[in-house]
C-alpha positions in Angstrom: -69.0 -24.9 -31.6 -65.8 -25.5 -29.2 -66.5 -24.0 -25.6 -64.4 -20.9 -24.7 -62.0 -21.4 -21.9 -60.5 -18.6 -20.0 -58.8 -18.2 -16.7 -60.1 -17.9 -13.4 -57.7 -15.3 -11.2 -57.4 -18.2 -9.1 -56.3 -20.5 -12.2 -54.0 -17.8 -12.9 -52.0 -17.5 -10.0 -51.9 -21.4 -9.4 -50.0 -21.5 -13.1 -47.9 -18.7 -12.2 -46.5 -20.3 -8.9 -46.2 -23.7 -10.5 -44.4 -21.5 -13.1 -41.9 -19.7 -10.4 -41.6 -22.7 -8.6 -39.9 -24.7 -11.8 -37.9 -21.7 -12.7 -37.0 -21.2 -8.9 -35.9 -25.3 -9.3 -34.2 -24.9 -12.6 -31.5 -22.1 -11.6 -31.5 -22.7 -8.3 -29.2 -26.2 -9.0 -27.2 -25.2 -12.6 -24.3 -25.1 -10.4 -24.7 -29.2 -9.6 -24.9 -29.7 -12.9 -22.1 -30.3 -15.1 -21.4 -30.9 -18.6 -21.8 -33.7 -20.1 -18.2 -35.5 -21.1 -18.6 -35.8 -24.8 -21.4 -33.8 -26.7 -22.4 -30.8 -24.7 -18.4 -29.5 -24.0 -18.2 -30.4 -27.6 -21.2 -27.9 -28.6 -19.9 -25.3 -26.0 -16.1 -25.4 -27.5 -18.0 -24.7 -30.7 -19.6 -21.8 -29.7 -16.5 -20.6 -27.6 -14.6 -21.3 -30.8 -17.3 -19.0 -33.0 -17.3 -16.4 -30.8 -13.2 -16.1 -30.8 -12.9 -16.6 -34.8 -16.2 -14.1 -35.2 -17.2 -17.0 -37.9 -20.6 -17.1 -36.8 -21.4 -19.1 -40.0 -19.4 -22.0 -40.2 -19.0 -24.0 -36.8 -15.9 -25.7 -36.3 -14.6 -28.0 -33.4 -10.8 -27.7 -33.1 -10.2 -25.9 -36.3 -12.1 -28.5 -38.4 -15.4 -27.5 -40.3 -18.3 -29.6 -38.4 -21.4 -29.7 -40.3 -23.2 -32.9 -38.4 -25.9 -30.9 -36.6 -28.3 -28.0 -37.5 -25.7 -24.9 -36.1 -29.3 -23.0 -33.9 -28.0 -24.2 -30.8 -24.0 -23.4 -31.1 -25.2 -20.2 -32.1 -27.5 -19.3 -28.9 -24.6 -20.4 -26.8 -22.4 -18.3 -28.7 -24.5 -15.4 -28.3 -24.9 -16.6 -24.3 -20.9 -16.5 -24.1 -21.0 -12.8 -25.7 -23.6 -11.4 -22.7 -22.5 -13.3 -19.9 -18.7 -14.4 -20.3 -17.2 -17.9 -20.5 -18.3 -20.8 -18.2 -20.0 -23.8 -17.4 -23.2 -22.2 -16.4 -23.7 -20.3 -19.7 -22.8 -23.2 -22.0 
């Protein structure tokens, strides 16, 4: 029979402060990071372009029907766009 593992209090607040720590790292520098040139602007003028039309089923880049990748992610960052506005940091 397979051991049972739980946490120690002290296990549990070392994972937690790893845990802030990366999220602390993460958001801390989204505003260093930019788009990349040719895929992710593509993937956000989707979404921006979804959220605008209110097509949320078909995606389209520049008024042409783009059915080359699953549509999961346009449609979170269409969904980001709608809470928090347009911009870089949302896309």
């Amino acid at each position: 029979m397979l051991a049972e593992r739980h946490l120690t209090p002290l296990n549990s607040v070392a994972l937690l402060a790893v845990f802030v720590l990366a999220s602390v790292l993460w958001f801390a520098t989204l505003d260093y990071r930019h788009l990349i040139p040719t895929d992710e602007g593509r993937y956000a003028q989707m979404a921006r372009e979804m959220m605008v039309s209110g097509d949320y089923i078909t995606p389209r880049y520049n008024d042409y029907k783009y059915f080359e990748k699953p549509p999961l992610h346009i449609w979170a960052s269409a969904i980001t766009f709608q809470l928090f506005g347009l911009g870089e940091w949302q896309a």
